[in-house]
C-alpha positions as CSV (number, residue, x, y, z in Angstrom):
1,X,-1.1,36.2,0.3
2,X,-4.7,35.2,-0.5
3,X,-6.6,32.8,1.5
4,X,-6.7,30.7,-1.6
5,X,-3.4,30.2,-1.7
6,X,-3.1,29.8,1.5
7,X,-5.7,26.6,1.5
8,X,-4.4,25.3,-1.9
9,X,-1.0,24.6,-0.2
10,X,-2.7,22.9,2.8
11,X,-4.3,20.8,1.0
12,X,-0.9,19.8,-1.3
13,X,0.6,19.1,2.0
14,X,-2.4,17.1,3.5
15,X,-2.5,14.9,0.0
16,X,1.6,14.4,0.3
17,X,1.0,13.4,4.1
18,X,-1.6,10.9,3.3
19,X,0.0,9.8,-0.1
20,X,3.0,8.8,2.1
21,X,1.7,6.9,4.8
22,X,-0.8,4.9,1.8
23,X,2.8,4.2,-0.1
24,X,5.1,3.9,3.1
25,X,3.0,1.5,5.6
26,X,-0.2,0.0,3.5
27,X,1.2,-0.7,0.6
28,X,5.5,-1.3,1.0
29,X,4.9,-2.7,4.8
30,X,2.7,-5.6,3.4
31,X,4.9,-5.8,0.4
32,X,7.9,-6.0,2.4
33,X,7.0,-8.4,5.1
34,X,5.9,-11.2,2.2
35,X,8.9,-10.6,-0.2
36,X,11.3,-11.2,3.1
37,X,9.1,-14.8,3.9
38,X,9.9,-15.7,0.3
39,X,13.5,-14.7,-0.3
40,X,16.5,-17.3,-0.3
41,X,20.0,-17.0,1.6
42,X,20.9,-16.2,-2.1
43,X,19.4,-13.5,-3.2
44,X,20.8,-11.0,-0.4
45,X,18.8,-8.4,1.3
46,X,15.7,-7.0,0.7
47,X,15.3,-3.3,-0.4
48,X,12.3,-2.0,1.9
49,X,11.7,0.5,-0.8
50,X,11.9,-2.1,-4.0
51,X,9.7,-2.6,-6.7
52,X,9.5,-5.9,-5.5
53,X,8.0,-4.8,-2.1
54,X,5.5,-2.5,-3.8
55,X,4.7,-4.8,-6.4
56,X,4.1,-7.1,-3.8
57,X,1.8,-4.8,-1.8
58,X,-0.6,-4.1,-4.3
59,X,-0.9,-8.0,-5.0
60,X,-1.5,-8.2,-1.2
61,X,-4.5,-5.6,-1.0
62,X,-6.2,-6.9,-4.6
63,X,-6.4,-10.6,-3.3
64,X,-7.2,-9.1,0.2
65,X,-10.1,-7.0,-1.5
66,X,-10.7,-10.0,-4.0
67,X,-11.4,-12.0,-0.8
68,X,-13.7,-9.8,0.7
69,X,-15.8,-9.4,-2.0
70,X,-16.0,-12.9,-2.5
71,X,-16.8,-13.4,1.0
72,X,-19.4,-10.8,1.0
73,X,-21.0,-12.5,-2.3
74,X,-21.2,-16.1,-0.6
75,X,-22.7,-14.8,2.3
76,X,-25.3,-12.4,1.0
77,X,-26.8,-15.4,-1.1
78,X,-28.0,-17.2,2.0
């Protein structure tokens, strides 16, 4: 077995590693936490691994990163 193939699959398993912890806790944590504060007695449960919770992440981090940038703006005019 080559070294290169050897370091190609550590680095697959390095980018799955970080790709689930981006996905699993920065993104569907977030995600999940708003989408329970907002759900009725109606609607039932909520998945921890919906659409809804990711779709909810990513809102979370672009008005997060929205923010900053705005705050970064209004203070670097001063």
């Amino acid at each position: 077995m080559p070294l290169g193939d050897i370091a190609v699959g550590f680095f697959e398993i390095i980018i799955r590693v970080v790709g689930e912890i981006l996905l699993e806790i920065i993104i569907k944590g977030p995600g999940y936490v708003i989408v329970r504060l907002f759900k009725t007695p109606k609607s039932g449960e909520v998945e921890p691994d919906g659409a809804l919770a990711i779709i909810a992440g990513v809102v979370f981090w672009v008005l997060i990163g929205v923010g900053a940038f705005l705050t970064y703006m209004a203070m670097s005019d001063k």
